[in-house]
C-alpha positions, 0 to 999 in steps of 0.5 A: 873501341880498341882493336881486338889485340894486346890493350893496356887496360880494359875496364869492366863495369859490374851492372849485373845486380837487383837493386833489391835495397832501392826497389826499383833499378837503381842504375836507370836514375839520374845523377846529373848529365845522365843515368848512374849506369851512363855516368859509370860508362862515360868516365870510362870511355878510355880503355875498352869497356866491357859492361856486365849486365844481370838482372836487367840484360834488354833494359842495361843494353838499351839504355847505352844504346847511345854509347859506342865501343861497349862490350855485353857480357851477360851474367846468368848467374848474377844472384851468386854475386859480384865474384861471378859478375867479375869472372864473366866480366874478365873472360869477356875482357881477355880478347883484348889481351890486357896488361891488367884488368880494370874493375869499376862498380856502376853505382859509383857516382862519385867517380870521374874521369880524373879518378880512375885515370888517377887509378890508371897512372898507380898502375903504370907506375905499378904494374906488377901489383894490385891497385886498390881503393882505399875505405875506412873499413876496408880496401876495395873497387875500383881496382886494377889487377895485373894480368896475371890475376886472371886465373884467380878472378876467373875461379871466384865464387860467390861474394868472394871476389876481388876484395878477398883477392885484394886481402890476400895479396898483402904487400902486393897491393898499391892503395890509392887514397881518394880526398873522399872514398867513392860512395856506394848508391844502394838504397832511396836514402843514399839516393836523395843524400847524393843528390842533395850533396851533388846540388849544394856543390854545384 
């Protein structure tokens, strides 16, 4: 990990949530070369990494008890959302004194090392606005916000979070367009469609 001084980027993994739609923690199954949750952190490994842990803190932090250079930060309030996980999850990463904040979702298996380098670099060229993900219905995380954002993802309540930040910034954002958007895994079905797809291509 990098030294506790000024840092470029931290990146902060959400993996704070229930996984009430699988009905069973969904961040512990296998997607090829490791769990969901392993897969999120790997493809990460760049940047200082916090990873923010909910409703399942002793099971998250043991399951990457492998893996070197990872700061915990605990959410208690997990229930509230991801705007409440963002704002542990940044107060945790402004130690390193970052130019911007990295935010990645841990159910995002389709993300790899390329992609959130491919977010990294929008950024260097950049880096005075908000680099989002581009989706059919909306634009979203993965993001990077500028270090001067800090504030208002401290301040967030609810489901507010970075996707109203991402809206209300405008032309302040840099959209960044995936071949395919990265797919979120929620629920048994969603599971076993990833799977079936990650086996035809490989």
């Amino acid at each position: 990990m990098a030294e506790e001084s000024h840092s470029l980027l931290v990146t902060i993994v959400l993996a704070a949530g229930e996984s009430r739609r699988m009905g069973k923690p969904k961040l512990f199954l296998d997607v090829g070369k490791g769990s969901m949750l392993q897969h999120a952190v790997n493809v990460a490994l760049d940047h200082p990494l916090v990873v923010v842990t909910g409703a399942y803190p002793a099971q998250t932090q043991n399951h990457l008890s492998g893996i070197e250079g990872i700061t915990f930060a605990h959410n208690p309030d997990w229930e509230k959302g991801m705007a409440s996980s963002i704002a542990i999850g940044v107060r945790a990463a402004s130690r390193f004194d970052p130019v911007g904040y990295f935010i990645t979702l841990a159910d995002q298996p389709s993300l790899s090392v390329e992609s959130l380098a491919f977010l990294a670099d929008s950024f260097l060229r950049n880096p005075d606005k908000i680099v989002a993900t581009w989706y059919p219905e909306r634009l979203g995380v993965p993001a990077i916000f500028p270090a001067r954002y800090k504030d208002d993802l401290l301040s967030g309540e609810g489901q507010r979070g970075a996707r109203s930040l991402i809206k209300e910034a405008g032309d302040e954002v840099e959209v960044v367009r995936f071949h395919q958007p990265p797919v979120d895994i929620d629920t048994p079905e969603e599971y076993r469609n990833w799977i079936e797809d990650r086996t035809k291509r490989y």
